[in-house]
C-alpha positions in Angstrom: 12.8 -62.8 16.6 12.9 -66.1 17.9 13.9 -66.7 21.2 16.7 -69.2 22.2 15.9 -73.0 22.3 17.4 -75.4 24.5 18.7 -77.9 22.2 19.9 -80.1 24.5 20.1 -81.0 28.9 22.6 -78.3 30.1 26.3 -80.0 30.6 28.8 -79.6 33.2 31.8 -78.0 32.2 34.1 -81.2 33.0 32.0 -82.7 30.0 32.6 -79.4 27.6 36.4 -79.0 28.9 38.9 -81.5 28.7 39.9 -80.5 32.2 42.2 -83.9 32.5 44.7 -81.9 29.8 43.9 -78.2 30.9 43.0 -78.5 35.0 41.7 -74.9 35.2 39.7 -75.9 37.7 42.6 -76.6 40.0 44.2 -73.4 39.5 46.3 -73.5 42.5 47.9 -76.9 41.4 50.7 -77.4 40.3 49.2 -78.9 36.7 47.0 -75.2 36.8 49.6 -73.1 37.1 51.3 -75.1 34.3 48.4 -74.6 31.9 48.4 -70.5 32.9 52.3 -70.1 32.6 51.8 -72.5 29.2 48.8 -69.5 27.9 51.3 -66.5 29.3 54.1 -67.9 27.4 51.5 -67.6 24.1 50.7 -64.2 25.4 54.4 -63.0 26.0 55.8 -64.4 22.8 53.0 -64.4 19.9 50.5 -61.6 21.8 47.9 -64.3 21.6 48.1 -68.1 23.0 46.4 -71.7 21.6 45.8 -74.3 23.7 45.0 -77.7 20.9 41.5 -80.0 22.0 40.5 -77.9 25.2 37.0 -78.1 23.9 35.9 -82.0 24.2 34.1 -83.6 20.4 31.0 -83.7 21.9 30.6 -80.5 23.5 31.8 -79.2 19.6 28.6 -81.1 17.9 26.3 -79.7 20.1 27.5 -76.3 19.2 27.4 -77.1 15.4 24.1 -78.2 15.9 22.8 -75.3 17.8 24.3 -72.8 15.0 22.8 -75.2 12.2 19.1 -75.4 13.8 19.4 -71.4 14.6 20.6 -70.7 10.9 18.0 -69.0 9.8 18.5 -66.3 12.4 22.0 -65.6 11.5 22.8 -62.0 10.6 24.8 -62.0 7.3 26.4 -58.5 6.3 27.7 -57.8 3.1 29.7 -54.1 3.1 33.0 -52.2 3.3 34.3 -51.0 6.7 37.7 -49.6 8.3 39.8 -51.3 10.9 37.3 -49.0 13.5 34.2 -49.5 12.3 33.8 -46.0 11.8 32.0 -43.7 9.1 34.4 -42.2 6.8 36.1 -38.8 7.4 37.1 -37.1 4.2 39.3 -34.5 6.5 41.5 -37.0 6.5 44.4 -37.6 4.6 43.1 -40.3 1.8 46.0 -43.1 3.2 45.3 -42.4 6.5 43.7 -46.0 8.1 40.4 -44.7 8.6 40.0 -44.1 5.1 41.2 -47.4 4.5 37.8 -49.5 3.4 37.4 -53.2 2.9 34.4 -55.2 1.7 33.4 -58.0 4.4 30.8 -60.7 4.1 30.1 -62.5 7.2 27.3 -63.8 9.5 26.9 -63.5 13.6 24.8 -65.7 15.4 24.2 -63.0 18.0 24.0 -63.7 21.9 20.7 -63.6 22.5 20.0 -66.5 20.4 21.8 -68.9 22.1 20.5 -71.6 24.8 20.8 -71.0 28.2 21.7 -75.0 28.1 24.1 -74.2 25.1 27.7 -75.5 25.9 28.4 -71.7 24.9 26.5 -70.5 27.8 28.0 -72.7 30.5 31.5 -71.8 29.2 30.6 -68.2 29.0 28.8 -68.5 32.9 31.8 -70.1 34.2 33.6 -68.0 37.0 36.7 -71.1 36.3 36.9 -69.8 33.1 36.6 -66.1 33.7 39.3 -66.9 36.2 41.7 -68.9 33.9 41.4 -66.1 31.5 42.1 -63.2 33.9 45.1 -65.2 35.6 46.4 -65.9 32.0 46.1 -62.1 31.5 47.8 -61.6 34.4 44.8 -58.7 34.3 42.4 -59.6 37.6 39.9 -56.9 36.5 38.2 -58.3 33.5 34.5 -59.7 33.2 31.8 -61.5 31.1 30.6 -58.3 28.9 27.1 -56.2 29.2 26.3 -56.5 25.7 23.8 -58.6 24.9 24.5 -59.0 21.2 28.3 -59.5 21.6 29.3 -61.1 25.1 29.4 -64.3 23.5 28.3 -65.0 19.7 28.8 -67.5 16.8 30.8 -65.8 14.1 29.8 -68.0 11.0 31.9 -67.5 7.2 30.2 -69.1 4.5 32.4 -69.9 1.4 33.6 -67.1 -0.3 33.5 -64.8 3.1 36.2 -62.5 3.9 36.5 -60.5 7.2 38.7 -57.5 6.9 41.0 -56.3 9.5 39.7 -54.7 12.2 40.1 -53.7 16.1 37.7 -55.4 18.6 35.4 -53.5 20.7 36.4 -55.1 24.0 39.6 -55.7 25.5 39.6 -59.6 25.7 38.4 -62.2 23.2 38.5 -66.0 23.7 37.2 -67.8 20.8 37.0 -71.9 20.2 36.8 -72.8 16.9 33.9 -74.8 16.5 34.4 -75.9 12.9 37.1 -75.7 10.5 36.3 -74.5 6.8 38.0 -77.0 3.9 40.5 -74.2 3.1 41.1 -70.6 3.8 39.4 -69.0 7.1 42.6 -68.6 8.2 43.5 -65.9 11.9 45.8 -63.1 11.1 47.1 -60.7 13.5 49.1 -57.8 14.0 49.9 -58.2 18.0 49.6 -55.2 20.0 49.8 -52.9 16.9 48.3 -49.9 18.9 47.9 -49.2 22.8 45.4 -47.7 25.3 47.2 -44.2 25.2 47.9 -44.3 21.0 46.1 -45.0 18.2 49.7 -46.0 16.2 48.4 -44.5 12.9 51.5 -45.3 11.2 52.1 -48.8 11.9 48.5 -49.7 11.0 48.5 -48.1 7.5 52.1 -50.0 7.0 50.3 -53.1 7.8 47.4 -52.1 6.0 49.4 -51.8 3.2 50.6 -55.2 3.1 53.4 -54.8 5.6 54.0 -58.3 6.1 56.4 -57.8 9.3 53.6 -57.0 11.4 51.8 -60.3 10.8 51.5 -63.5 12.7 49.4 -66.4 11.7 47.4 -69.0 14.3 46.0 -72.1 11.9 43.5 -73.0 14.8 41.5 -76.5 14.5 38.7 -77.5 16.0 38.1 -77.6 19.5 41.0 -75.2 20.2 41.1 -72.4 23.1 42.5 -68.8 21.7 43.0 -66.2 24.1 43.5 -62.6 22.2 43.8 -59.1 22.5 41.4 -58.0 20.4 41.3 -54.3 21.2 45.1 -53.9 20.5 46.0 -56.3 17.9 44.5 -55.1 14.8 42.9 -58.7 12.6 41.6 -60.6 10.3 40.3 -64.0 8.7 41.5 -64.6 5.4 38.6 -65.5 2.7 36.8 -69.2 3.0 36.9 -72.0 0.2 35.5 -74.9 0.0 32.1 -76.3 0.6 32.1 -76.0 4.6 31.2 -73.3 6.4 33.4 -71.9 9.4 32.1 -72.1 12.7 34.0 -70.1 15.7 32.4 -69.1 19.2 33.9 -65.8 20.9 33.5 -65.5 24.7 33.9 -62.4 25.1 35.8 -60.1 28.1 36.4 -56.9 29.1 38.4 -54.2 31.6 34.7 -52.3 31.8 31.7 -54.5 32.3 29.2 -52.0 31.5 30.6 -50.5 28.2 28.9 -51.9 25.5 29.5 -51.5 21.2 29.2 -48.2 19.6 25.6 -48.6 18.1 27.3 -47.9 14.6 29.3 -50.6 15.0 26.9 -53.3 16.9 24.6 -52.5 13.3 27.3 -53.4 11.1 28.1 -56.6 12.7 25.1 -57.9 14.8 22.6 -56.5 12.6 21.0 -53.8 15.0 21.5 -52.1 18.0 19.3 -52.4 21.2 18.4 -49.1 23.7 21.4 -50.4 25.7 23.5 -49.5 22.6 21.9 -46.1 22.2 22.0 -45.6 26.0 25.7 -46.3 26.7 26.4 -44.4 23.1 28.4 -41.5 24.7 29.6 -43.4 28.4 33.3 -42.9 29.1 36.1 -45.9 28.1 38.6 -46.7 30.3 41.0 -46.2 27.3 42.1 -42.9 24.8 41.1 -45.3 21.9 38.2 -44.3 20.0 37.0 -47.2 19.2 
């Protein structure tokens, strides 16, 4: 494998962030605690918030081009999973939602391939950030992830790709879309569907099975900051057309620093799974979930 290239002089975040708009580095203003009450209101309301241009042009190309000059390295997967990533249980009823199997085609540009330079790194480094999400969150104990395929990838849907519904891995997921796809590609989500003590079963198979009520849509554009909870808000992105790829970066948080994917799931999505994988395989989560 090839090891990460720096594309470009590292930038400082005030030339990534439009910090004039979003002052997140002034948290204790006034204008700071306007842009945290604007992402809680997001939070509150839709279980997920958008804040438009927080990510400047030029901080985008560079991230393009970094994902364009790496392409060769992307990891594209072409099979059928659950919402949990998990192998399938025939003991279970045959409409329960584990049973419930959709085919995915997608790409990762995995952590470990990007720049230490990368505007992706010095977002992902960034205690301002880390703090902006957690106050946002109103949740002071989340931190940059240990795993070091997923703390902070390049999820990348060529034409025709389609990523079923799913549950993250980690609690928090911040993603920046880093290039829009002509149509399609679209962010679906079921907020808060299930919780930390209950698996919901029965609302997921109703939204599974086209349940429309559980369903809210974010048409994100470039340069936009999401903030999401992935673990707990079962979704998806709807299938790309057009010629242009879709680009999206996913900073990635968590309640438990050291917990890392199951290994099951890290090799459906990144490709493979490192010792740390294997290692932390049976560690304890700080939630009943199972995954």
């Amino acid at each position: 494998m090839n090891q990460p290239a720096n594309i470009q002089p590292a930038m400082a975040l005030g030339d990534i962030l439009n910090l004039e708009r979003y002052p997140i580095d002034r948290l204790e203003s006034p204008e700071g605690q306007a842009v945290v009450e604007l992402a809680r209101e997001g939070l509150d309301q839709y279980g997920c918030c958008c804040l438009p241009d927080f990510v400047r042009p030029e901080a985008l190309e560079l991230m393009k081009a970094e994902i364009e000059a790496g392409y060769d390295e992307i990891f594209w997967s072409e099979n059928s999973h659950n919402p949990y990533f998990s192998k399938e249980d025939e003991s279970l009823p045959e409409d329960h939602p584990r049973r419930f199997f959709e085919h995915r085609t997608s790409g990762f540009f995995n952590s470990d391939l990007i720049a230490p330079t990368s505007p992706m790194t010095t977002i992902y480094d960034s205690e301002i950030v880390r703090k902006f999400v957690a106050e946002s969150l109103r949740d002071p104990d989340i931190y940059c992830w240990a795993d070091p395929l997923g703390r902070n990838p390049y999820g990348v849907m060529k034409p025709g790709d389609y990523f079923p519904w799913h549950f993250d891995g980690n609690a928090y997921t911040v993603s920046i879309l880093v290039q829009e796809a002509d149509e399609g590609g679209v962010f679906e989500y079921c907020p808060d569907i299930r919780n930390p003590e209950d698996e919901c079963y029965d609302n997921v198979k109703d939204a599974l099975n086209g349940d429309r009520s559980y369903v809210r849509e974010l048409p994100l554009k470039e340069g936009d900051l999401q903030i999401f909870k992935g673990r707990y808000s079962m979704h998806r992105v709807t299938r790309v057309v057009g010629d242009k790829h879709r680009y999206i970066a996913l900073p990635t948080y968590t309640r438990d620093p050291e917990t890392v994917n199951l290994p099951e799931r890290s090799k459906q999505i990144y490709g493979r799974a490192t010792q740390m994988h294997w290692d932390m395989a049976n560690s304890t989560r700080i939630d009943k979930l199972s995954d």
